[in-house]
N, C-alpha and C positions, 0 to 999 in steps of 0.2 A: 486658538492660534491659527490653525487651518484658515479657518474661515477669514480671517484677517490677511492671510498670505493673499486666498484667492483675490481679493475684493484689489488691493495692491498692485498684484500683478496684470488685472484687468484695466489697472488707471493708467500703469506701466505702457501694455501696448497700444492704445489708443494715443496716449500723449505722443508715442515715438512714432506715430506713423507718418511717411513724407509728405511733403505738405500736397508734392500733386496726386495725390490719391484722394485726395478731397475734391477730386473734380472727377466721381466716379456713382458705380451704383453702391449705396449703403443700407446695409439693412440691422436691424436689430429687433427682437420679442422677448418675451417673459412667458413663463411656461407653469404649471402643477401637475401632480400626477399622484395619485396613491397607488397605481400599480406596483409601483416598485417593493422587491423586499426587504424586510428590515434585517438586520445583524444574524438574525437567530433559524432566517428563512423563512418566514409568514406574512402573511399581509395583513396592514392597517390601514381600515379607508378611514379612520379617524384622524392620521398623523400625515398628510399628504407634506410632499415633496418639491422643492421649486427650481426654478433654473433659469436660465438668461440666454441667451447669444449673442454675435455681434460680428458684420464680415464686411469686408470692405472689397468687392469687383473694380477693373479697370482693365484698359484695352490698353496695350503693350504692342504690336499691329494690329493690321487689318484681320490677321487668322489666329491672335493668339491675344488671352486675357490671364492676367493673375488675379487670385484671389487670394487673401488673408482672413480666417477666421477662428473665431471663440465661443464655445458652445458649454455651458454646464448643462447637461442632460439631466433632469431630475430624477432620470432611473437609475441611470451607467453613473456618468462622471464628467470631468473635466477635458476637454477635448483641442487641441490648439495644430491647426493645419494649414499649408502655402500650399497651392495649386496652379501651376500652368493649365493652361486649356487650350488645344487646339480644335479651331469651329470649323468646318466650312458650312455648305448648307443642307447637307446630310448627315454630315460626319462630327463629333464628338470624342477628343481623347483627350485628358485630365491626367499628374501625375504630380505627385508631388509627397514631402514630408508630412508626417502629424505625429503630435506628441502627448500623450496625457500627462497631466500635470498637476498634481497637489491632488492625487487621489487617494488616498492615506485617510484611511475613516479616522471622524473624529474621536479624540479620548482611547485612539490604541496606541497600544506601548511597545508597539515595533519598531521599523525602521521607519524613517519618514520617506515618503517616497513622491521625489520632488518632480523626477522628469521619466518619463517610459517614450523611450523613443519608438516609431512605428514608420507606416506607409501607406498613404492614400492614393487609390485607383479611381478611374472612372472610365467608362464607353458608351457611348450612346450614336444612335442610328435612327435619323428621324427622315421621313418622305413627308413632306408638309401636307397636312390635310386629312392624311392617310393614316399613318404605322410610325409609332413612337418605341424603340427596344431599348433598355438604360439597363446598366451593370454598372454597383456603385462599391465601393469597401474603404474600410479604415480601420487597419489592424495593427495592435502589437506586435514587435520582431519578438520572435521567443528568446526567453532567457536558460541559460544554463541550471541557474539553481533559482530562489526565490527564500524571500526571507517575512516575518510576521507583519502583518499587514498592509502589503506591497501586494498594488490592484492593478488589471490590467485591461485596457478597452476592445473592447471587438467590432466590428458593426457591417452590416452587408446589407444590399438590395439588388432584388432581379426583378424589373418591371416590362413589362411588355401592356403597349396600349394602344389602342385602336379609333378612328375618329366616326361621331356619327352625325349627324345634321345635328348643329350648336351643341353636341355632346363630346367629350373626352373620358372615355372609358379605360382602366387600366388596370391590369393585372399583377400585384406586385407580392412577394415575399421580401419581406425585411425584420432582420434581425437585431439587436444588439446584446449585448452581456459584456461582462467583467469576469474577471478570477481572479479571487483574493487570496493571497500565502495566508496559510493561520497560524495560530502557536502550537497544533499539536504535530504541523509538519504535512497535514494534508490543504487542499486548496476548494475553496468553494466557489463555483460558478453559477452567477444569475444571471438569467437569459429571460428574453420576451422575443418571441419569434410570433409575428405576422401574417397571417394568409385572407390577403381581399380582394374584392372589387370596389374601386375605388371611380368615381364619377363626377366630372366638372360640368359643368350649363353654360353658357356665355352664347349673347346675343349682340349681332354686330349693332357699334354704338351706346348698346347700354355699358352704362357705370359698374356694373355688379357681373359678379359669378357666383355660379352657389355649387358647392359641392355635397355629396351625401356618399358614405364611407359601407359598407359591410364585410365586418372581419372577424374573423377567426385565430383569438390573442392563445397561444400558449407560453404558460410561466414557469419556469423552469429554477431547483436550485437543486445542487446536486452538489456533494461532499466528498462522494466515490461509492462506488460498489455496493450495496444491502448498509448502509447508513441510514440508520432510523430519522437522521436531519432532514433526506432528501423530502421532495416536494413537487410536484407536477400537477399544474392548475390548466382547464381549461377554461375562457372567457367567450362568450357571443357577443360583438362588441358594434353596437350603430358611431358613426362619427357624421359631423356635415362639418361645412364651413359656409364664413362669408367673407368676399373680397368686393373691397369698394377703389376702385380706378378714380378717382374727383381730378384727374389731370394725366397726361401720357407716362408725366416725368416721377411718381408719386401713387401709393396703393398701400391700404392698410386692407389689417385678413385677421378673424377670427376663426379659429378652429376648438372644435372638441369632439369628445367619443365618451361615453359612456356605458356598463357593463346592461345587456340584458340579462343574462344567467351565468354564475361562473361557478363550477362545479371541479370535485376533485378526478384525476383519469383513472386514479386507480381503487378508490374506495370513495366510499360517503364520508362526510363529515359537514358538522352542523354550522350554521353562522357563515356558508357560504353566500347569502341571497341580498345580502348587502352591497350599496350601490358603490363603484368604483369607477375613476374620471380622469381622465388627460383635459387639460386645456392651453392652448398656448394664440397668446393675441401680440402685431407686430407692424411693420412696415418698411416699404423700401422707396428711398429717396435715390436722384440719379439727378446729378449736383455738373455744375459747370457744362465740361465737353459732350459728357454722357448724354446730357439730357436732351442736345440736340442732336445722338446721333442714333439715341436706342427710340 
């Protein structure tokens, strides 16, 4: 039934959107992952996980742009957020609502939990050419109590990046996780926290970028205190991508990452050496006004 809500509510805000937002930037992808954990707290690279997005940018002034968008993450959840942005040509400040929505595992017999209000931040400081610094977040407000299987989204990034002849090099930490209520009154939180250097190519005039990823994934599920459930994985993780430009206005991108070694932090255990994979492929269109003026 879950899954019937989301698919709904996705047709929902697409149909309702005004009509001059279609003369904007749009993007949308599709996503897998077996990272993520299952119910119990383990990983399955056999039973991978999918996801979707969808956002719609437009220029509201010359220094301020709204965004609307919709993310299923195949790790976390369901994700629905409005953002102002104020640009200049250094400067970067974003502020707005988000809400996770119909993140209520399927087949639990709790509460359905249809809307978790929160708060999306952003800041970024860019010197063109030079020094890229972003500070990103999209958090649950907390709640006073919590009931069975009522989940809650977290998610942050601190990137600091540097420019080198056709290179963009960057340093980021990013996080996301949930916390799910359970039925025995305690709460289980799965996290995947980030540490890379991350790497773009581009050549003036060429059609193409290519990226290549080196990360250090940890996975995290944790029950509370000496709980024999917990779980703490470390990953060695390569990513690259490709982005193809075929026009100013228009750009599709493949990305993926894949596991080198992923191993347990606090003891051995066997059946780690199995291969585990993010992939998410997309593109952004920039319709009407936009496309003559980005």
């Amino acid at each position: 039934m879950n899954k019937v809500l989301r698919i709904l509510f996705v047709a929902v805000l697409v149909i309702s959107l005004p009509p001059h937002l279609w003369g904007a930037e749009i993007g949308a992808s599709v996503s897998s992952s077996t990272f993520g954990f299952t119910k119990d707290g383990s990983l399955d690279p056999d039973d991978p996980l999918f996801g979707f997005s969808f956002f719609v940018r437009d220029s509201l002034t010359d220094f301020l742009d709204g965004t609307i968008s919709f993310e299923r993450d195949p790790v976390t959840g369901n994700l629905v957020s409005a953002r102002a942005s104020y640009k200049t040509t250094f400067l970067s400040i974003s502020a707005g609502p988000s809400f996770g929505v119909l993140n209520t595992p399927d087949g639990d017999d709790g509460v359905t939990n249809l809307i978790q209000p929160g708060l999306a931040l952003g800041f970024s400081v860019i010197i063109p050419g030079i020094f890229v610094a972003r500070a990103d977040s999209d958090f649950a407000l907390p709640q006073m109590t919590g009931h069975n299987g009522q989940m809650f989204i977290q998610r942050g990034l601190l990137s600091l990046g540097f420019f080198l002849p056709n290179v963009l090099c960057s340093l980021n930490i990013h996080q996301r996780s949930t916390v799910e209520y359970l039925s025995n009154g305690l709460s289980a939180t799965r996290s995947i926290t980030d540490w890379g250097l991350y790497t773009e190519s581009f050549m003036k005039g060429s059609p193409f970028r290519v990226s290549v990823d080196f990360i250090y994934r940890v996975l995290e599920y944790y029950e509370g205190t000496d709980s024999p459930e917990n779980r703490e994985f470390a990953s060695l993780v390569l990513g690259g991508g490709l982005t193809w430009v075929p026009k100013a206005d228009m750009s599709f991108f493949i990305l993926g990452s894949g596991s080198l070694y992923t191993f347990l932090l606090e003891e051995a255990e066997d059946d780690l050496d199995r291969f585990l994979f993010e992939i998410k492929i997309g593109t952004r269109i920039m319709t009407g006004n936009q496309a003559g003026h980005r």
